[in-house]
C-alpha positions as CSV (number, residue, x, y, z in Angstrom):
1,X,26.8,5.6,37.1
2,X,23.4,4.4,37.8
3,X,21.9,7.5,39.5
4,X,23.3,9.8,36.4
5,X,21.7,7.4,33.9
6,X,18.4,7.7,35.9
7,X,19.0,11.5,36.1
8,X,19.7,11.9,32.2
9,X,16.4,9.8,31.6
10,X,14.5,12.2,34.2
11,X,15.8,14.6,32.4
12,X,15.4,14.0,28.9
13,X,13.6,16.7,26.7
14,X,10.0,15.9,25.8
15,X,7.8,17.2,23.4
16,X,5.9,20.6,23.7
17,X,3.1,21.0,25.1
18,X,1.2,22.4,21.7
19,X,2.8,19.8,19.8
20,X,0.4,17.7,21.7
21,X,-2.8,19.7,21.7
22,X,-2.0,20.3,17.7
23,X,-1.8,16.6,17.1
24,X,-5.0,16.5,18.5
25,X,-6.8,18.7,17.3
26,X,-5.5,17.3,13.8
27,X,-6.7,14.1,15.1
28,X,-10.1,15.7,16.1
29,X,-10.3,17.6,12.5
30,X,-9.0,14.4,10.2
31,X,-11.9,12.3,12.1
32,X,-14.4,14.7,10.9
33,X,-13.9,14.2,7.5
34,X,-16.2,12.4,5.4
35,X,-15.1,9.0,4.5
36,X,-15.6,9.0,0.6
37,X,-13.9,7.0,-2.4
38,X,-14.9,9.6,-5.0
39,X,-14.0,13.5,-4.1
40,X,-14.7,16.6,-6.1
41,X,-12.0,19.6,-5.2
42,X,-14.1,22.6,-4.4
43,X,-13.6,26.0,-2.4
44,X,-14.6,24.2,0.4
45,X,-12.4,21.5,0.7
46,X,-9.3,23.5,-0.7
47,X,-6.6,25.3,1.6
48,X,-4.2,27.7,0.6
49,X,-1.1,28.8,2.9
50,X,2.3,30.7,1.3
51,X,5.2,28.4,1.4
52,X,8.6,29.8,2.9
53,X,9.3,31.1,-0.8
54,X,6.4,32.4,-0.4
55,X,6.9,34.2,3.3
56,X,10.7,35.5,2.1
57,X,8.7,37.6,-1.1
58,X,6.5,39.0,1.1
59,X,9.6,39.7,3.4
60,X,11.3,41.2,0.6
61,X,8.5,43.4,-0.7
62,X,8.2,44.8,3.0
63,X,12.1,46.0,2.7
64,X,11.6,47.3,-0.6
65,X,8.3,49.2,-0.3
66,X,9.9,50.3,3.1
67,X,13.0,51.5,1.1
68,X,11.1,53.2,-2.0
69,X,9.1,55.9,1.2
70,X,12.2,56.3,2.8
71,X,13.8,57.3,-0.3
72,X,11.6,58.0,-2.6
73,X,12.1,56.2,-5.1
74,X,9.8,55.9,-8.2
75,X,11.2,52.8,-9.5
76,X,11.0,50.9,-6.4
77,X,7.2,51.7,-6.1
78,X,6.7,50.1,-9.2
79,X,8.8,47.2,-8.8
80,X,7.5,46.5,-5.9
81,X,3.8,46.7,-7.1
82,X,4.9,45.2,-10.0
83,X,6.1,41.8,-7.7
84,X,3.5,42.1,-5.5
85,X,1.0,42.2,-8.2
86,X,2.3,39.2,-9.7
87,X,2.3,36.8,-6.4
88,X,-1.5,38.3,-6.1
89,X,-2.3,36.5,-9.6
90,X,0.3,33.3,-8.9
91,X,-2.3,32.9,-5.7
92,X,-5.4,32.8,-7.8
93,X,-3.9,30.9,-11.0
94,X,-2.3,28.2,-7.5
95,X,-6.0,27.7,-5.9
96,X,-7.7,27.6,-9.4
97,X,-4.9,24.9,-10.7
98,X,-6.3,21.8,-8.0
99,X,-9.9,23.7,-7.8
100,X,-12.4,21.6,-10.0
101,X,-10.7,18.2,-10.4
102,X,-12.3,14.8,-9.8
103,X,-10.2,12.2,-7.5
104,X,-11.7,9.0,-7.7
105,X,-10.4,5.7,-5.9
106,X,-10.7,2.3,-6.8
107,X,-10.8,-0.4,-3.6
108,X,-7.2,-2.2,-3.6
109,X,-6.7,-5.6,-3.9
110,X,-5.4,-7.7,-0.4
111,X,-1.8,-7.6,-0.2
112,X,0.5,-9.1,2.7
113,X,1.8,-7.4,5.5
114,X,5.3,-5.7,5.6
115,X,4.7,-5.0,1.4
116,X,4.0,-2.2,-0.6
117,X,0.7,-1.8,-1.8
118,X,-0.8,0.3,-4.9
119,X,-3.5,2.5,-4.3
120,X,-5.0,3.3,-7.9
121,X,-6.8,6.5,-8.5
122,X,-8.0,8.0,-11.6
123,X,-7.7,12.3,-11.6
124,X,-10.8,13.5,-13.6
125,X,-10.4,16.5,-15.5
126,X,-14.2,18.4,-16.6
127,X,-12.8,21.4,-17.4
128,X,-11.4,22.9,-21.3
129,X,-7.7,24.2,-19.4
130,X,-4.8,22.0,-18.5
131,X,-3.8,21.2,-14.5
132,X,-0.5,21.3,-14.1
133,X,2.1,19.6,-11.7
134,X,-0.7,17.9,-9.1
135,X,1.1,16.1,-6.8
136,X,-0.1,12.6,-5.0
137,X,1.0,11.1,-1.9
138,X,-0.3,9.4,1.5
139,X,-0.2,12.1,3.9
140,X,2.8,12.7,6.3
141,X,5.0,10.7,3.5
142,X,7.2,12.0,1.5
143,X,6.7,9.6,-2.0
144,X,4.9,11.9,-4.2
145,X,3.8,11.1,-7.9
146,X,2.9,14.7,-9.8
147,X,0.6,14.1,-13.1
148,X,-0.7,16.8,-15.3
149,X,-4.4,16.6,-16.3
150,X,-5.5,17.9,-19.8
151,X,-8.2,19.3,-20.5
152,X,-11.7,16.8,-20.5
153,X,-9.3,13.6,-19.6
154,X,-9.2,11.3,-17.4
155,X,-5.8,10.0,-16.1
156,X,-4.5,7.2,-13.8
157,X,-2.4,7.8,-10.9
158,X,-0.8,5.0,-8.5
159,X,0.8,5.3,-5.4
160,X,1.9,3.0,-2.9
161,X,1.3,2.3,1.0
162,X,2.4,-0.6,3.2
163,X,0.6,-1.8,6.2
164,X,3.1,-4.0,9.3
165,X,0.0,-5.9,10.0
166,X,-2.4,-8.7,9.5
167,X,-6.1,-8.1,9.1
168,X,-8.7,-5.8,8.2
169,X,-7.4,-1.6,7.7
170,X,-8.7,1.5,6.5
171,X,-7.0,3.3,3.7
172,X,-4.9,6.0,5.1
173,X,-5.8,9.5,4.1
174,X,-4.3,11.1,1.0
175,X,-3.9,14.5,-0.1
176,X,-3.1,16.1,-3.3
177,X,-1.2,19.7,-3.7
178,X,0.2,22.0,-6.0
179,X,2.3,24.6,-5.9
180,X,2.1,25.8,-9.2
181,X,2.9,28.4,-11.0
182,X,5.0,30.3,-8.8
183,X,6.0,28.5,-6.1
184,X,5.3,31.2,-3.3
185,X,1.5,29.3,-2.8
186,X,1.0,25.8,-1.4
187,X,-3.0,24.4,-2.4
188,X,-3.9,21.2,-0.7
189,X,-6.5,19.4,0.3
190,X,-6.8,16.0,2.6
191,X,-9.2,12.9,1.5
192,X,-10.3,10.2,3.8
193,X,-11.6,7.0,1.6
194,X,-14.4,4.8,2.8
195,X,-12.4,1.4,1.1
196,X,-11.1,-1.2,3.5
197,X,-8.0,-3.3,2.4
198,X,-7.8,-7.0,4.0
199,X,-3.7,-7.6,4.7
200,X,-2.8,-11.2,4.6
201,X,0.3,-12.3,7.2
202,X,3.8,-11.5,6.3
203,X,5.3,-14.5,4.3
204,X,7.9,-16.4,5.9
205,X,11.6,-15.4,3.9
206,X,12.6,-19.0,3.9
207,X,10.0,-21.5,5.1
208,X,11.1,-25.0,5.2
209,X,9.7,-27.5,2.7
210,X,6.0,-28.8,2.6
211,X,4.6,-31.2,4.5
212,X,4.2,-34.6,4.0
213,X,0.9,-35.5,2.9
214,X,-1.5,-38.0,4.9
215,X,-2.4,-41.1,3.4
216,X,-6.2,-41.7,2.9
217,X,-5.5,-45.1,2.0
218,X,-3.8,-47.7,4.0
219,X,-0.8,-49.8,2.2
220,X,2.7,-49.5,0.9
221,X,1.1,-48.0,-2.3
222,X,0.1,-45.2,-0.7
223,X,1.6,-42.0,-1.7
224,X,3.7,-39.4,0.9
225,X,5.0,-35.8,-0.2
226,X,8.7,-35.6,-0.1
227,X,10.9,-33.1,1.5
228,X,10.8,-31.3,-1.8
229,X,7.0,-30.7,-2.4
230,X,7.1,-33.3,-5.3
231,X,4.8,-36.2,-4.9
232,X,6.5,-39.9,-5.4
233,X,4.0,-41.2,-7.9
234,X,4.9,-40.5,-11.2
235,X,4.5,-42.3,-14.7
236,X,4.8,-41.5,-18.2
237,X,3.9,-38.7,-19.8
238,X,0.5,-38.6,-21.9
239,X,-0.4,-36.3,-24.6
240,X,-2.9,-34.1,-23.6
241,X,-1.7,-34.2,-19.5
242,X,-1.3,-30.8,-18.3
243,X,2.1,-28.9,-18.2
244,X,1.8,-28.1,-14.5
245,X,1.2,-32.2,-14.2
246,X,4.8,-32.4,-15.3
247,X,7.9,-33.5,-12.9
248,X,10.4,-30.5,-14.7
249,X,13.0,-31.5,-12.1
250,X,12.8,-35.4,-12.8
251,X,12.4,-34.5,-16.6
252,X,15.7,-32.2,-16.4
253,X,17.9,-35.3,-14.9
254,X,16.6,-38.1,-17.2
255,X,15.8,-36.4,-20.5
256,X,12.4,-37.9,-20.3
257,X,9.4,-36.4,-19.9
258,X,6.9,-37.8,-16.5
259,X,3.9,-36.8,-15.2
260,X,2.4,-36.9,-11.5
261,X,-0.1,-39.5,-11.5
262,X,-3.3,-38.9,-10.5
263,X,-4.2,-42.1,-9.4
264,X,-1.5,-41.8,-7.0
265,X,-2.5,-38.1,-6.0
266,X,-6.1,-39.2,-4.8
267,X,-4.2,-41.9,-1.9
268,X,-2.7,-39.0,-0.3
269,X,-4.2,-35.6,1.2
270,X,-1.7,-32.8,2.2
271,X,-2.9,-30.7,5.5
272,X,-1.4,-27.6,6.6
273,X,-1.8,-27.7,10.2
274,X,-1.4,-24.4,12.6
275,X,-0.4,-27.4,15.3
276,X,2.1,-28.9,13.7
277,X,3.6,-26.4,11.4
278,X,6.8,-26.1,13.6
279,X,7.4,-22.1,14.2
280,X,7.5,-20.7,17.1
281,X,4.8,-18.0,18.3
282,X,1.4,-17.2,16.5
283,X,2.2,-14.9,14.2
284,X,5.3,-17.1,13.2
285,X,2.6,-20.1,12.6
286,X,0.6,-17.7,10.1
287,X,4.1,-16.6,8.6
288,X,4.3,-20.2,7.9
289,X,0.9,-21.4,6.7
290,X,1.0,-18.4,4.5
291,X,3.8,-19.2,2.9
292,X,3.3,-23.1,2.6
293,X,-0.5,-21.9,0.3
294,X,1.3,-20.0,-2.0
295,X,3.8,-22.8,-2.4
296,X,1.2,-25.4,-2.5
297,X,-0.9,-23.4,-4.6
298,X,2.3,-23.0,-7.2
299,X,3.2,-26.9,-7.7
300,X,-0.9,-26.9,-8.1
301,X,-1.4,-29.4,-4.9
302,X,-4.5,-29.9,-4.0
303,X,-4.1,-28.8,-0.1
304,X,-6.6,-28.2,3.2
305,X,-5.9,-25.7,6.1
306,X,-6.4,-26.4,9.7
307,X,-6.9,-23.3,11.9
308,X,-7.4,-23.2,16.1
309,X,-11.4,-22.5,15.3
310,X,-11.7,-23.2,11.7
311,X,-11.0,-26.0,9.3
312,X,-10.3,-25.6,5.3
313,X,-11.2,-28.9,3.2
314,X,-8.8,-29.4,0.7
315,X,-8.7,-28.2,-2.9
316,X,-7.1,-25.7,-5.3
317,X,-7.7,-22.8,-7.5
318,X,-7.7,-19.2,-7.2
319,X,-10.5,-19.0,-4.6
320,X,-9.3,-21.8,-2.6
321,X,-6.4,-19.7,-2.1
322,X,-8.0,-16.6,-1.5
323,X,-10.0,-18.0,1.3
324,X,-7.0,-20.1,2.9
325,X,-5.2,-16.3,3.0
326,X,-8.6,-14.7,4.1
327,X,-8.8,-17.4,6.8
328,X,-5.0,-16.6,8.1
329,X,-5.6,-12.5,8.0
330,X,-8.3,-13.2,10.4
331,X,-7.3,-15.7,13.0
């Protein structure tokens, strides 16, 4: 049994050998493109190939001009000039319906690994006619978006990419087509942008709780973080405290309003550690960490990040997040 599994696996049908060389020189072609985040579609940058449609017409005019000279036939000489006429304007009306546009992208936000990110673009029309059916799409995937562009408009597009890791990635090429009117013409042409998207780690599905938080003061009064990401100290609510200062889940079991008290918050510092976070594995420990920010950052804790070569002091806001996620895309 063990020779004729190693026989099937000697044995097993590879790829051809021009499937290789034409990756590569795809490769070598898609490399030579200029990396730009604004395009406009000229004659230069603008293919044009018949579709299979388009390949079965011109099969089918063959037969029939071949059929009219064998015999004779009047009718079939102008039917057939008559078809072949009308894919000879379908080409020129497909090349000119992408020809003259304006792509234009604008440098996506950071997102985290493993999700789907928007890539916004905005399709600039100069011209006084109407582009129809232009279709959008990261190339080699099948999600397209197809917008029409009126006539001296500008109009937003979005479609979406996702990225299965951390860190710092080029945007991958797009390409936008149309195969109008006909159908028998595809138009195309591939863009390479020049914008960089940072990808945070993937977050952790169902990290456990928070930490408890240090004490910077010694004494019973000092305050801990419980299992639950609630700190202990609490008093009364004051008019004019802040709603995220509210305990909702002590309010919703004593029909009393409390807030966290910020006396008690100040005795207490919560660290999110890379040592001690628990997981497993580094990219488990970044999983983790990611996860625990965007939880600290949503019960508004003030929190610090420890990294292997880098330590956060703590705080909270927008941009302390921001750099805490920064921080964990590039360890």
């Amino acid at each position: 049994m063990a020779s004729r599994a190693a026989s099937a696996a000697t044995h097993q049908p590879s790829s051809p050998k021009w499937w290789h060389w034409r990756k590569r020189i795809r490769a070598w072609w898609q490399a030579g493109l200029p990396a730009q985040d604004a395009i406009t579609l000229h004659q230069r940058n603008v293919y044009i190939l018949p579709t299979r449609a388009g390949w079965m017409l011109a099969l089918t005019l063959l037969v029939l001009l071949v059929a009219s000279i064998n015999y004779q036939l009047n009718l079939g000489y102008l039917l057939t000039f008559l078809i072949a006429g009308a894919a000879v304007v379908g080409m020129h009306v497909c090349h000119g319906n992408l020809r003259g546009l304006s792509l234009q992208l604008t440098a996506p936000a950071p997102f985290h690994a493993g999700t789907a990110s928007p890539i916004d673009l905005r399709i600039t029309n100069p011209g006084k006619r109407t582009y129809w059916a232009i279709g959008l799409a990261v190339l080699d995937t099948k999600h397209w978006l197809h917008v029409d562009a009126p006539p001296q408009s500008s109009v937003a597009a979005q479609i979406t990419h996702s990225v299965a890791h951390r860190g710092w990635h080029t945007l991958p090429l797009l390409t936008a087509e149309t195969l109008y009117p006909l159908g028998t013409f595809r138009v195309w042409t591939v863009w390479r942008p020049a914008s960089q998207v940072l990808v945070y780690p993937a977050l952790e599905l169902h990290a456990p709780p928070l930490p408890p938080g240090e004490p910077v003061a010694s004494g019973a009064q000092a305050t801990r973080l419980s299992t639950s990401g609630e700190f202990d100290g609490v008093r009364a609510y004051q008019r004019g405290d802040p709603m995220r200062a509210i305990v909702w889940k002590k309010a919703a079991k004593s029909d009393e309003l409390v807030s966290r008290d910020t006396v008690q918050h100040q005795r207490v510092q919560l660290w999110l550690d890379y040592q001690s976070c628990g997981a497993v594995g580094h990219e488990a420990k970044l999983s983790r960490l990611c996860a625990w920010v965007i939880s600290a950052e949503k019960n508004g804790l003030n929190y610090g990040l420890r990294l292997p070569h880098r330590e956060i002091q703590s705080g909270q806001g927008e941009a302390h997040k921001r750099l805490c996620l920064e921080a964990l895309a590039l360890c």
